[in-house]
N, C-alpha and C positions, 0 to 999 in steps of 0.2 A: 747085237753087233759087238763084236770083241776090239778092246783098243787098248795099245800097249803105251806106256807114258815111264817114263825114269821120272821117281819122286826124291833124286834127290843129286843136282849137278851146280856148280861153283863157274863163279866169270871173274874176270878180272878184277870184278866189282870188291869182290872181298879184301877185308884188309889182310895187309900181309900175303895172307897164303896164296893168293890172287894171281892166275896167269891168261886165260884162257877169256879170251873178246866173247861179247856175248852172238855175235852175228857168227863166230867160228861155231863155238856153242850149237846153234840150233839149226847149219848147214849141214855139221854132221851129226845130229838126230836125224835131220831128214836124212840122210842119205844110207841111215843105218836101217833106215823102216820104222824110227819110234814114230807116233801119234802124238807125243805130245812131253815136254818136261817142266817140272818145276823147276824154277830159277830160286836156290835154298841159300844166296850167299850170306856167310857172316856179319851178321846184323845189320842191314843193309839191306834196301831191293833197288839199289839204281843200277843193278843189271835188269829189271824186266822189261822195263820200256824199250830201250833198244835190243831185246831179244825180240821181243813183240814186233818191234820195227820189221826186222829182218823176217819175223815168219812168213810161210805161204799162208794162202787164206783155208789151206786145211788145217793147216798145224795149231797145237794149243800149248800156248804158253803160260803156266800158272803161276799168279806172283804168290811169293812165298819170302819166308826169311828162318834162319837157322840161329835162332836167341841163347845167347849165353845167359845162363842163371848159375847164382852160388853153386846148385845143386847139380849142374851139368846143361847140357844141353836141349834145345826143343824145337820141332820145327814148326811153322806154322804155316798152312797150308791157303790158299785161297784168301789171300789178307789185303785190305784195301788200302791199308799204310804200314809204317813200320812201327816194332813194338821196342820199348826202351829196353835194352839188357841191363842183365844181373840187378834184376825182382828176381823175388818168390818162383819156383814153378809155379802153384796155383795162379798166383797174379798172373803171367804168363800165358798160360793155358785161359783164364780168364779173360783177358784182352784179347785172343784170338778165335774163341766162341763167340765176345761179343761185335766183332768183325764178319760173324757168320762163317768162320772158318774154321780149319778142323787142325787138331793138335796130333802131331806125328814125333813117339820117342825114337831117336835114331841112332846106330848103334850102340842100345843098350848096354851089352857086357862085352863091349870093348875096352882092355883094361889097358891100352896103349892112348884110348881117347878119353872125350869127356864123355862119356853118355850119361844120362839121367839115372842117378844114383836113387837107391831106395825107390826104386820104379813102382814097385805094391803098393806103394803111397797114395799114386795117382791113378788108380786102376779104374777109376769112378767118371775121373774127366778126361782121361787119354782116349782120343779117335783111332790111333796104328800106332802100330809097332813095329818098326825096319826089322825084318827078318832075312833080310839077304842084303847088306852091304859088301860089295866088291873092292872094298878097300881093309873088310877085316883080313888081318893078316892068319892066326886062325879059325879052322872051319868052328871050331868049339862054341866062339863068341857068336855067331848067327843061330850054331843049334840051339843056343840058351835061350837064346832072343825068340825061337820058332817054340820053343815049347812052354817060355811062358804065355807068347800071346795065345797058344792054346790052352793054356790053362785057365787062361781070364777069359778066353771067349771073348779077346780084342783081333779086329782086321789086319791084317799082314801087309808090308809090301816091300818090295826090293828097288833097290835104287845103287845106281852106282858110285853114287859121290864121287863124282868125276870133277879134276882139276883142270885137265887136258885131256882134247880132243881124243884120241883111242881108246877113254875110260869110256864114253859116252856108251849107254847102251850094254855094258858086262853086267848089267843087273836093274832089273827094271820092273811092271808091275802091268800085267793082264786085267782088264778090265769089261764086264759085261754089261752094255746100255742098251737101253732102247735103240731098235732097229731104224727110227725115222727122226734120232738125234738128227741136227745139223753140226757140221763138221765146222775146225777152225774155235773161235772165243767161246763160241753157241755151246762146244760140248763142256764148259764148265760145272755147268747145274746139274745134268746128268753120270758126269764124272764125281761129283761131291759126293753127289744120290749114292752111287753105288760104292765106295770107300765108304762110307757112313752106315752102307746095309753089309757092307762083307762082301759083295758079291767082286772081290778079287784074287789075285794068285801072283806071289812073289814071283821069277826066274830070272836064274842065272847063277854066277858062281865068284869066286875069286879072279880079282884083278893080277897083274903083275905089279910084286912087291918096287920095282923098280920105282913106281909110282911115287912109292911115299919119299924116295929120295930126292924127285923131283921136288914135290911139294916143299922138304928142306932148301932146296937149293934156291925156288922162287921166294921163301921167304927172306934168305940173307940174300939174293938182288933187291925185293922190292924195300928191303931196313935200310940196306946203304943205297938207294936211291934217293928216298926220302930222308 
């Protein structure tokens, strides 16, 4: 059974950059056809609970959190709390295996963001590698990211890093499980399964650069809000 999930979307939850409710969030996954998102906000998961709130009972919502470290950035996938930013990657990456969850570099050689600097470092404890982010603004920065995980013989996956609602879903991550999976929270284990065996497939492409103006503009509301 094939099941498509975006690994990697932002709620209001994050700081700053933060615009997008988590209940808009995962109405329009559903309504786009994804399966399922990670909730990856900025050091922070108090968007999954009420993301989860608002899903149907097929939909899967994956808590997650997107850790800032000296070294760049790291997401962590399937995590049962949140992890303290800026440690070590290793620490990092360590605290979210010992969570039973899986570590995702995400836009690596985007050289407009943070991604995980000296990536070959961690070739040993890295689970994926974002090779389609729809917010890099060159195609260049994803093909790097596609040809090292093939080079290391790490799992791929695409994600849209979406702020707002119309990013949801420009890039996201094919998934093959077991045919007699249950659908909804059930398919966490199985989803793990198969991001941890390879058995996925990035698609999608670039977003509209308009986006990241957006992102600017929610930042200087939510600074002079607060």
């Amino acid at each position: 059974m094939k099941l498509s999930i975006d690994f990697q979307t932002h709620t209001n939850r994050s700081p700053e950059c933060g615009w997008m409710a988590p209940e808009t969030l995962v109405r329009r996954a559903e309504s786009v056809g994804l399966d399922g998102v990670a909730i990856t906000d900025h050091n922070t998961m108090d968007g999954v609970g009420p993301a989860r709130r608002a899903a149907s009972d097929q939909f899967l919502v994956i808590s997650a959190e997107e850790v800032d470290t000296p070294d760049g950035q790291i997401i962590g996938l399937f995590l049962e709390e949140p992890i303290e930013p800026w440690q070590s990657p290793r620490t990092v990456i360590q605290e979210i295996h010992d969570q039973g969850g899986l570590a995702l570099a995400p836009h690596p050689f985007d050289a407009m963001r943070s991604g995980l600097s000296s990536l070959s470092e961690y070739t040993d404890v890295l689970d994926a590698v974002e090779t389609i982010n729809s917010r890099c603004v060159r195609p260049a920065y994803n093909r790097r990211a596609l040809e090292f995980a093939q080079q290391y013989e790490i799992p791929k996956t695409g994600g849209s890093d979406s702020h707002f609602a119309h990013e949801i879903g420009t890039a996201y991550t094919d998934l093959e499980i077991p045919s007699d999976a249950r659908a909804g929270e059930s398919l966490a284990d199985p989803v793990k399964q198969s991001l941890r065996d390879g058995r996925v497939s990035p698609v999608g492409g670039r977003g509209s650069i308009v986006s990241h103006a957006g992102t600017k503009c929610a930042k200087l509301y939510n600074r002079l809000r607060d």
